[in-house]
C-alpha positions, -999 to 999 in steps of 0.1 A, spaced: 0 0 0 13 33 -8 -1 67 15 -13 93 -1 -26 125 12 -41 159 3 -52 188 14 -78 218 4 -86 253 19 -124 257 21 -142 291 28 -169 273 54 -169 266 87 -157 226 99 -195 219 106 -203 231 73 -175 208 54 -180 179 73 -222 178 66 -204 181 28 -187 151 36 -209 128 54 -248 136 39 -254 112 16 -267 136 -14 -236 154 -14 -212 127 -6 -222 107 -39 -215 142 -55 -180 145 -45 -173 106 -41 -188 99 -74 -157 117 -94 -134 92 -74 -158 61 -82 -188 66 -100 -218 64 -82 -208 58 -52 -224 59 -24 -223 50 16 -244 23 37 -240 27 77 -232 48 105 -203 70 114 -204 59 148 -171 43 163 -173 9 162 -196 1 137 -190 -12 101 -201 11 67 -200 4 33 -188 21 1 -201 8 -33 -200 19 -65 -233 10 -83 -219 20 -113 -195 -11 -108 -205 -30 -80 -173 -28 -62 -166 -16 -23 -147 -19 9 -160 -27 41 -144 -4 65 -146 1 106 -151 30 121 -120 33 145 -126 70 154 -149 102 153 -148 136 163 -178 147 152 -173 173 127 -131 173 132 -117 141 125 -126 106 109 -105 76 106 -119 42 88 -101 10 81 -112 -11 56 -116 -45 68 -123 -59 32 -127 -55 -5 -166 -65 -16 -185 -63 -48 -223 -74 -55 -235 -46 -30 -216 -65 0 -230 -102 -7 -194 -115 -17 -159 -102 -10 -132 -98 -34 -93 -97 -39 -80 -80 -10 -65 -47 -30 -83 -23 -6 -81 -49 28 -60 -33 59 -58 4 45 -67 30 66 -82 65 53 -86 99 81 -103 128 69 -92 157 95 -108 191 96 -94 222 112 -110 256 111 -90 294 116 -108 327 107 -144 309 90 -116 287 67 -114 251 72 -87 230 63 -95 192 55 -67 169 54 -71 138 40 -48 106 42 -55 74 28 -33 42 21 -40 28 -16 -27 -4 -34 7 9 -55 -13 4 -91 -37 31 -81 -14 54 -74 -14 80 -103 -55 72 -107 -59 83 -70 -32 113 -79 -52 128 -106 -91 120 -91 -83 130 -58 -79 171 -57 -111 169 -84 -130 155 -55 -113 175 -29 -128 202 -54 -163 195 -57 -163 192 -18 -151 227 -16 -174 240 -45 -207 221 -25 -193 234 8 -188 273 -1 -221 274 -20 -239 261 14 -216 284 27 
């Protein structure tokens, strides 16, 4: 697995990015440019289990919930690869890799730093996909805003 991480200045207030994030009509907007259609089953309560599919493909990872600040910090790690909407799992490319979304907020500006491990082949996809996401979050955050 290979970290990655980024980072984006957003003109809205931590609450603000982090309702971006998490509610499920704009998370399939900003999560669809990584994987399209994707979208999120479960809780983000610590402890518990949520799922990431894409129903364009059929493919996901399982992930725990290790830890949440509510509206500051998230960190998930995926406990397995699935496709069919969760029914069977898959090669274990995703399996083990942790993923932290952390938000911190000076002056009505919040930063969000994300870090996520990937398997080495998805590098340069993740590299060029990535800040467009990171973009759209930003865009659906300020015009809440």
């Amino acid at each position: 697995m290979k970290e990655m991480q980024f980072s984006i200045q957003i003109h809205a207030t931590k609450k603000n990015v982090w309702n971006t994030l998490w509610q499920d009509e704009t998370f399939r907007q900003w999560a669809s440019i990584i994987d399209p259609e994707t979208y999120m089953v479960g809780e983000l309560k610590e402890g518990s289990e949520v799922q990431f599919f894409s129903a364009a493909n059929g493919y996901g990872v399982t992930s725990l919930v290790e830890k949440v600040v509510e509206g500051e910090f998230l960190l998930l790690r995926h406990s397995a690869d699935t496709q069919q909407t969760g029914k069977q799992t898959r090669e274990k490319q995703w399996t083990g890799g942790k993923e932290s979304y952390t938000l911190t907020e000076q002056d009505g500006t919040t930063t969000l730093n994300v870090a996520f491990e990937v398997p080495a082949e998805l590098e340069e996809y993740f590299t060029k996909t990535y800040p467009k996401a990171l973009e759209r979050v930003k865009e659906l955050a300020e015009s809440k805003g």
